[in-house]
N, C-alpha and C positions, 0 to 999 in steps of 0.2 A: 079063295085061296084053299090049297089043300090043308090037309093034318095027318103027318106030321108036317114040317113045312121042308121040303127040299133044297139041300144048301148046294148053292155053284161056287166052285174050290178051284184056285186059280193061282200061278203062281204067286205064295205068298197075302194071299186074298181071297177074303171067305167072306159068300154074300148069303145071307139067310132073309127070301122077302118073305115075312111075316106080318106087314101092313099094304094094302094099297096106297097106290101112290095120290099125291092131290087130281094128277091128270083123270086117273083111274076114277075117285072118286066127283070127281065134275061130271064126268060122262052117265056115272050112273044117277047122276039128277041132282045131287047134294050139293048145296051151295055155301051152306057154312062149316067149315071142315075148320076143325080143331088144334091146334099144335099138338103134336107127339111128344109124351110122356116124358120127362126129363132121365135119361139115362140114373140106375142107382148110382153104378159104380163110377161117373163119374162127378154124381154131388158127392159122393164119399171121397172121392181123391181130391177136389175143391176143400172139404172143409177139414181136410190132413194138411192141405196145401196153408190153408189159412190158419192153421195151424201151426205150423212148423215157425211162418213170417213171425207169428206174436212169439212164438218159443224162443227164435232165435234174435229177437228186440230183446228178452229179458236178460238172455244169456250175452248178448254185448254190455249190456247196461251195468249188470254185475261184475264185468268184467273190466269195463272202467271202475266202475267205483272200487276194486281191488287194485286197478294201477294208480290211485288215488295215494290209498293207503302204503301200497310198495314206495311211493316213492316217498312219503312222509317216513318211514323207514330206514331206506336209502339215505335220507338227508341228513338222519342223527348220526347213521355209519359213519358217511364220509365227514361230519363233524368232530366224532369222538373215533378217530384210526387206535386208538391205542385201545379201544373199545373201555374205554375204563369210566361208566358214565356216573355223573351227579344223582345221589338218588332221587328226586323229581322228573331228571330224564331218563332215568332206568325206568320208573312207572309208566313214564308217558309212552316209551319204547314197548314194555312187556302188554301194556293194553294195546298199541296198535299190532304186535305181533298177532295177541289173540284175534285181532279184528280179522285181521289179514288168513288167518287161519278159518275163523267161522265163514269168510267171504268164499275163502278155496273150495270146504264142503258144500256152499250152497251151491255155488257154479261146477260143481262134479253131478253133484242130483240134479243140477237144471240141464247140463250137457247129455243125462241117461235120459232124460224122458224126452227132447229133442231127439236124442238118436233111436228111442223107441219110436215115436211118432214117423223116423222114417222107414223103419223097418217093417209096420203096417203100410206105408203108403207102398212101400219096395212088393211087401207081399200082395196088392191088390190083381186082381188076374185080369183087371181092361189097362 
């Protein structure tokens, strides 16, 4: 092969042979020929890919377990319309409020680092 290596530009389609091919290397007597090198960029785009799947597993999971809470919320509303609750279920209400509240923050930080994780996979250049 030459160097540099000469690329055939076609529409839409760019071919750069920078390895012999198996026919190529049979004839020149080689008999155990090797598999070619796993591309980087696309174990990098796999293990973004595999990534995003677990990202976006956590960020459903969170996100039921807040329509969990919503609706144990939900249920004391429609219980108490005059909203004027028992203080027992005012606590049990103001704790699931908070819950519901620190579940929001967490599935806001798990929604950014999914949508980072595609924003690397968006920028890869294969």
């Amino acid at each position: 092969m030459t160097h540099p290596v000469t690329c055939l530009v076609g529409r839409g389609l760019e071919s750069c042979p920078n390895r012999f091919s198996e026919r190529e290397l049979r004839t020149m007597g080689f008999t155990q020929i090797p598999a070619p090198p796993a591309d980087p960029c696309v174990t990098q785009r796999n293990v973004l890919g595999a990534r995003l799947l677990t990202q976006g597993a956590t960020v459903d999971a969170a996100k039921a377990q807040a329509a969990v809470v919503k609706a144990k919320i939900d249920a004391i509303v429609a219980q108490y319309p005059s909203r004027q609750l028992p203080p027992d279920v005012y606590n049990t209400y103001i704790g699931l409020v908070d819950q519901y509240n620190a579940l929001a923050n967490d599935i806001d930080a798990k929604v950014a680092a999914y949508n980072a994780t595609v924003d690397q996979l968006n920028a890869l250049p294969c």
